[in-house]
N, C-alpha and C positions, 0 to 999 in steps of 0.2 A: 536828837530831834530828827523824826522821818520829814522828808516834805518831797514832795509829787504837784508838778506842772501839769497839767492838762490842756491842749494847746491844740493850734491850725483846725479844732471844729468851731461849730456853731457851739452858741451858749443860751439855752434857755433857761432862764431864773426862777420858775416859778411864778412869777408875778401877774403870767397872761399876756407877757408884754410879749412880741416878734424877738425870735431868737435873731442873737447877733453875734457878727466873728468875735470871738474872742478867748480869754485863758483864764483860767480856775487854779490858784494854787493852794493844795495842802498842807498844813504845818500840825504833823503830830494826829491828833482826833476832829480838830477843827479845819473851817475855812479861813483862809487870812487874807488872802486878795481877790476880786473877782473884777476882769482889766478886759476892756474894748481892745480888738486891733489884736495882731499878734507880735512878740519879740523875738532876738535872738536868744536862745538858751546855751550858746557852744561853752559857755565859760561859767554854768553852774559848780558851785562847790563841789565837791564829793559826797557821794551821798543820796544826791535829787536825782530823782527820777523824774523823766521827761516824757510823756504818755502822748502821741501823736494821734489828734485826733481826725485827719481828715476823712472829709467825705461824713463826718457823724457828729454827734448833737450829745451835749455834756445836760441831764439836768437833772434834779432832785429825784432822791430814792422815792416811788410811787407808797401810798401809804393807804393801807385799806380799811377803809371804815365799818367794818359792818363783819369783822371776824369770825371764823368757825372754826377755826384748829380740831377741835374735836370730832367733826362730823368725819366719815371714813373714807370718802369717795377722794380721789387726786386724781391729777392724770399720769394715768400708765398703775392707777391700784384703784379701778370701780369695782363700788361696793353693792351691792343690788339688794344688801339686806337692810339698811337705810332709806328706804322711797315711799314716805309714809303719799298715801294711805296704801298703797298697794303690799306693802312689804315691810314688816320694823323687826323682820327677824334679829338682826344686830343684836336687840336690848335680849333674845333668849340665849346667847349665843355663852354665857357667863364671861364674857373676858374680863381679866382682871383689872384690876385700877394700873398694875406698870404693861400690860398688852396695850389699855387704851393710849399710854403716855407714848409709849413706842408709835402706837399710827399719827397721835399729835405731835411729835418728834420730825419723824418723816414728813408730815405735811407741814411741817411748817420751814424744812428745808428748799421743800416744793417750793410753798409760794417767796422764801428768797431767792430760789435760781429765777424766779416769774417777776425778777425785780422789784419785790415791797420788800423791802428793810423796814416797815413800821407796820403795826396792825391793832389796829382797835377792836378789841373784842366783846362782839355782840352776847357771848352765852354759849354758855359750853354744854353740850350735850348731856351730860351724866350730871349729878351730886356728888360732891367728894373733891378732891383739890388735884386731878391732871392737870388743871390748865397752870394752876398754881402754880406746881411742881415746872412746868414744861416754861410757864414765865419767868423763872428762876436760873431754870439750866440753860437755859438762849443769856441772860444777863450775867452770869458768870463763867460764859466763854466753852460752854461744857456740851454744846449743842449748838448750830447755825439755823440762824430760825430770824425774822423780824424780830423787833421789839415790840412788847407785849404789853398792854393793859390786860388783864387779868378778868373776865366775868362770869359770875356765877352762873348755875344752870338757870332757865328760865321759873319764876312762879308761876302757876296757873292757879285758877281758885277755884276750881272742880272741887266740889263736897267731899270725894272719893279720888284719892288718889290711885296711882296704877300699882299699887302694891296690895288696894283692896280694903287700905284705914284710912279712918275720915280726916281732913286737912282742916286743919283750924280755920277761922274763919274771922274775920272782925279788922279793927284798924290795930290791936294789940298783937294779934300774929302777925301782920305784915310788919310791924317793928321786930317781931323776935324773928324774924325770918333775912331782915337786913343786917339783923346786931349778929347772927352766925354765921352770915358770910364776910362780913366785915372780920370777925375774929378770927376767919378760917385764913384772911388773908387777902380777898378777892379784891381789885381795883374799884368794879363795875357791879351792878347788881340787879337782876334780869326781871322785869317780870313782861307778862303774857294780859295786857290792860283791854284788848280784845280778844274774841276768839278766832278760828279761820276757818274759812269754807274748805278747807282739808280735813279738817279736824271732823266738823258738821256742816249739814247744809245750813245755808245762810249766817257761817260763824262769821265773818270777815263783818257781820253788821251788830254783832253783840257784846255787849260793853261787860268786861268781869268783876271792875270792881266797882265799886260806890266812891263818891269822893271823897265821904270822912276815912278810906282805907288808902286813897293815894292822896288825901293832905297828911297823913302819918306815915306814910314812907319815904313824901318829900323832907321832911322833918325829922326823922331817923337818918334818913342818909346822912343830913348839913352835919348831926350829932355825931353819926359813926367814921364819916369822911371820906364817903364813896360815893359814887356817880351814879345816877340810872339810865339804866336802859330800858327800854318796852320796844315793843312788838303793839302797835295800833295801826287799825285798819278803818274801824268806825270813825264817825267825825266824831261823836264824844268820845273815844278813847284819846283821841289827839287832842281835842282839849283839857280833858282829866291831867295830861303829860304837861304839858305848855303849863299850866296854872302850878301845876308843883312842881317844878323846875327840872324834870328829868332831861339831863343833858343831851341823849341821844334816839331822836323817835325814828319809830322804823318803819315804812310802808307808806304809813299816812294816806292809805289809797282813797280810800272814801272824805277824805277833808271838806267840809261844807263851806261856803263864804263867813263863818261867821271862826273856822278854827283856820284858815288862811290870815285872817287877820290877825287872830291870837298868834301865830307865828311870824306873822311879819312885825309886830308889836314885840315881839320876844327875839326878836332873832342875834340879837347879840349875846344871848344867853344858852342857844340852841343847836343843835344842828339835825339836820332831814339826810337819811339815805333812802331811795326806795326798793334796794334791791331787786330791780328791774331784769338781774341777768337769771335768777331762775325764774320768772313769769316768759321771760322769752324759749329760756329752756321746751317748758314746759307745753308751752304752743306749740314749738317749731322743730323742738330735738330731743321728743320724750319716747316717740315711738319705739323706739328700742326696748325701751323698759315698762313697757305698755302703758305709758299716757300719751293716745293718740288724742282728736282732735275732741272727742266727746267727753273723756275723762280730765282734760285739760278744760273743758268747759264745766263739767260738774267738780272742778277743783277749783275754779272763780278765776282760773289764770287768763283766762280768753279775756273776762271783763277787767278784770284789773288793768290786764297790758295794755288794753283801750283807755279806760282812765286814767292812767297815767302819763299817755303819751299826751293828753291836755291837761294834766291837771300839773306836769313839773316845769313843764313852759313859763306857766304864771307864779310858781312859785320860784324861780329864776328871775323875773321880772319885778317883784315882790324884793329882793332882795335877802331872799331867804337862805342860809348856806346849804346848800346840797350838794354831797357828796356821792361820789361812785363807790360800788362794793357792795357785797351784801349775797349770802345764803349759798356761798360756794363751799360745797363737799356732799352734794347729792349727786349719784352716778350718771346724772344726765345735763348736771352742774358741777364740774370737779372741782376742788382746788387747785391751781394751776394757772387755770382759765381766766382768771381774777382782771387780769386788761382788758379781757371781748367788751366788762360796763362802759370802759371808755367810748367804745366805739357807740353803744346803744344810744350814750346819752347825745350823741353829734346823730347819729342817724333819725333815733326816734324822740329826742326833743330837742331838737336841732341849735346845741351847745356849737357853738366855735371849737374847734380841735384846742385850743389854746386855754380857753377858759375853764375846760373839764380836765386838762394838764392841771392845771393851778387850782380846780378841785380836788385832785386827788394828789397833790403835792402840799402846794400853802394851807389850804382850808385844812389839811388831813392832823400836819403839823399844831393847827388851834383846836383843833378837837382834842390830839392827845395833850392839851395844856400845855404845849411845848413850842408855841407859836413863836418864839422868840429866839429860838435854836433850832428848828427843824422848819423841812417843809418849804425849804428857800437855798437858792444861792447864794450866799451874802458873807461878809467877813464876821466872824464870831459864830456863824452857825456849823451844827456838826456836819460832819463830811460825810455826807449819806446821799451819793449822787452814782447815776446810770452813764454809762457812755452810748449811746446808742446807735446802731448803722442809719443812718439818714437823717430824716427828719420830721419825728412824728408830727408835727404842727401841721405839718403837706399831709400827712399819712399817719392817722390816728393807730391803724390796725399794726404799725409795726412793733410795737410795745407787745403782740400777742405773742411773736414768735422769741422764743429765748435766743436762738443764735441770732437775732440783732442785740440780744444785748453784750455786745462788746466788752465790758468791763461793769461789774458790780462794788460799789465798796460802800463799807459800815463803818461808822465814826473813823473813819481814814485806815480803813484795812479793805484790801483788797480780801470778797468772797469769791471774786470770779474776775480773770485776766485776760484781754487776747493773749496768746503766747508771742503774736506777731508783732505787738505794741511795746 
């Protein structure tokens, strides 16, 4: 049996509560003690390890809700053939299904040295089973990567799909469209419930599907045993979402008073991310890749980031679960980057540093259905905690820089060590 002390730092648990002195100990893959106050250790068994945490902050592996593994951009490998609308050379580029697995490979190393040990995945780029494959090879030790919910690429209901042949259409394809990703393997299962003002002008206000086509894919899913996800930006597309149970909505930029309530009425069934860090992108750090201030305005990012920064205040107060993450691996949004949401959600909807901790810790934990072993400090949950130089509850942005994070570890293995600890 391994077991590991973590000792003389700060303890924040998840919970939102004020970290406090205290010690965390390891036994094996699990948590077994988590103790106020600090002890002597000089007279541990042989065997324990004694991890000195002064001057720094022990708490749960960060967990990102709103996944991209497959998108190509990380930091220190942007991709500039990925930046729709400007650029989707990528998809001509042929790479193969094991080239694509190799960049979701590597990015998803990324975002564990960027301290998320969990990831929920929004939707994978391609058709075809990379992310499958890449959820697979992280769970059997064959690959260092988060743990992975698995999801398919997104549906759209375009008449005409991008290969040129018509896409079936009705509530009977959106069953046979759940039942083949379900078979292919996938956790999650994507669709696109509005359009977006990148795509087309005024798409962010257009509803794709009919309800008899998302009460059949809520109903398919319960059947096939997968989750959904959308991509809603209209107020009806987030109510089409809420009324058929998709567990994870995404943007919800446009929500009107009457789909805030269907979310506040649902919310123990739901969770909200808005992906807020590419609309900030986009505004303020696209220029490079030429969305200056005008093409970030005719891509809806200008209005969105406006509406959002009043419309997730209230849905915070609502008692809605919102989570941080979402839409990192476009070149002016890398993977990597995946902590700057923390910081957005305390600057631009003015979260408590503590409370957007324990959104993207505890809440991230009940998203991936693992609320009860992840996403917390506690005795019986896995050992999936950051050591951190300081103390981000003072200082949200230190989580951005990988050299504070001191010590990484996954179900009680060390990904990353000080040498000096």
């Amino acid at each position: 049996m391994s077991r590991v002390i973590f000792t003389k730092g700060l303890v924040f648990d998840g919970t939102g509560s004020e970290p406090f002195p205290g010690e965390v100990v390891v036994e094996d893959r699990r948590i077994s003690r988590v103790s106020a106050g600090w002890t002597d250790h000089d007279d541990e068994p042989a065997g324990t390890r004694v991890v000195d945490c002064t001057g720094s902050t022990v708490m749960p592996g960060l967990i990102e809700a709103h996944s991209h593994l497959t998108f190509p951009s990380a930091v220190g490998h942007l991709d500039p053939g990925f930046n729709p609308p400007l650029d989707v050379s990528f998809f001509r580029r042929g790479i193969t299904p094991d080239q694509h697995l190799e960049i979701a490979e590597r990015n998803a190393r990324i975002l564990l040295d960027a301290g998320f040990t969990t990831a929920y995945s929004a939707g994978s780029l391609t058709p075809g089973t990379v992310e499958i494959r890449l959820r697979d090879r992280i769970r059997a030790g064959s690959v260092p990567g988060p743990r992975l919910r698995a999801a398919s690429h997104e549906r759209d209901s375009a008449p005409i799909g991008n290969d040129g042949k018509p896409v079936p259409q009705g509530p009977d394809a959106v069953r046979e469209f759940i039942r083949q990703q379900a078979e292919l393997g996938y956790d999650n299962v994507k669709f696109l419930l509005s359009n977006d003002d990148v795509f087309v002008p005024g798409g962010s206000q257009q509803t794709q599907y009919t309800a008899e086509e998302t009460r059949a894919a809520g109903e398919q899913a319960r059947e096939s045993g997968v989750w959904l996800n959308c991509h809603a930006q209209s107020a009806e597309a987030v109510k089409l979402a809420v009324r058929n149970g998709f567990r994870a909505i995404y943007h919800c930029t446009y929500a009107d008073e009457e789909a805030l309530d269907l979310l506040e009425e649902h919310r123990e069934d739901l969770f909200v991310a808005p992906a807020v860090g590419i609309m900030y992108a986009n505004v303020h750090e696209g220029e490079e890749f030429g969305i200056d201030l005008a093409m970030a305005e005719k891509m809806g990012s200008v209005t969105a980031l406006e509406t959002m920064t009043e419309l997730y205040p209230e849905m915070r107060r609502r008692g809605i679960r919102v989570l941080p993450g979402g839409d990192y691996g476009f070149p002016n949004n890398p993977i990597g980057r995946n902590a700057r949401d923390l910081e957005l959600f305390v600057s631009l909807f003015g979260y408590p540093p503590g409370a957007v901790l324990s959104a993207a810790t505890m809440l991230g934990g009940q998203l991936m259905g693992m609320g009860d072993e992840l996403g917390l400090l506690a005795p019986g949950y896995l050992a999936d905690l950051l050591v951190v130089r300081g103390n981000p509850v003072q200082d949200i942005t230190l989580l951005q820089d990988p050299d504070n994070l001191l010590a990484i570890v996954q179900e009680g293995a060390f990904h990353k060590s000080d040498p000096r600890r």
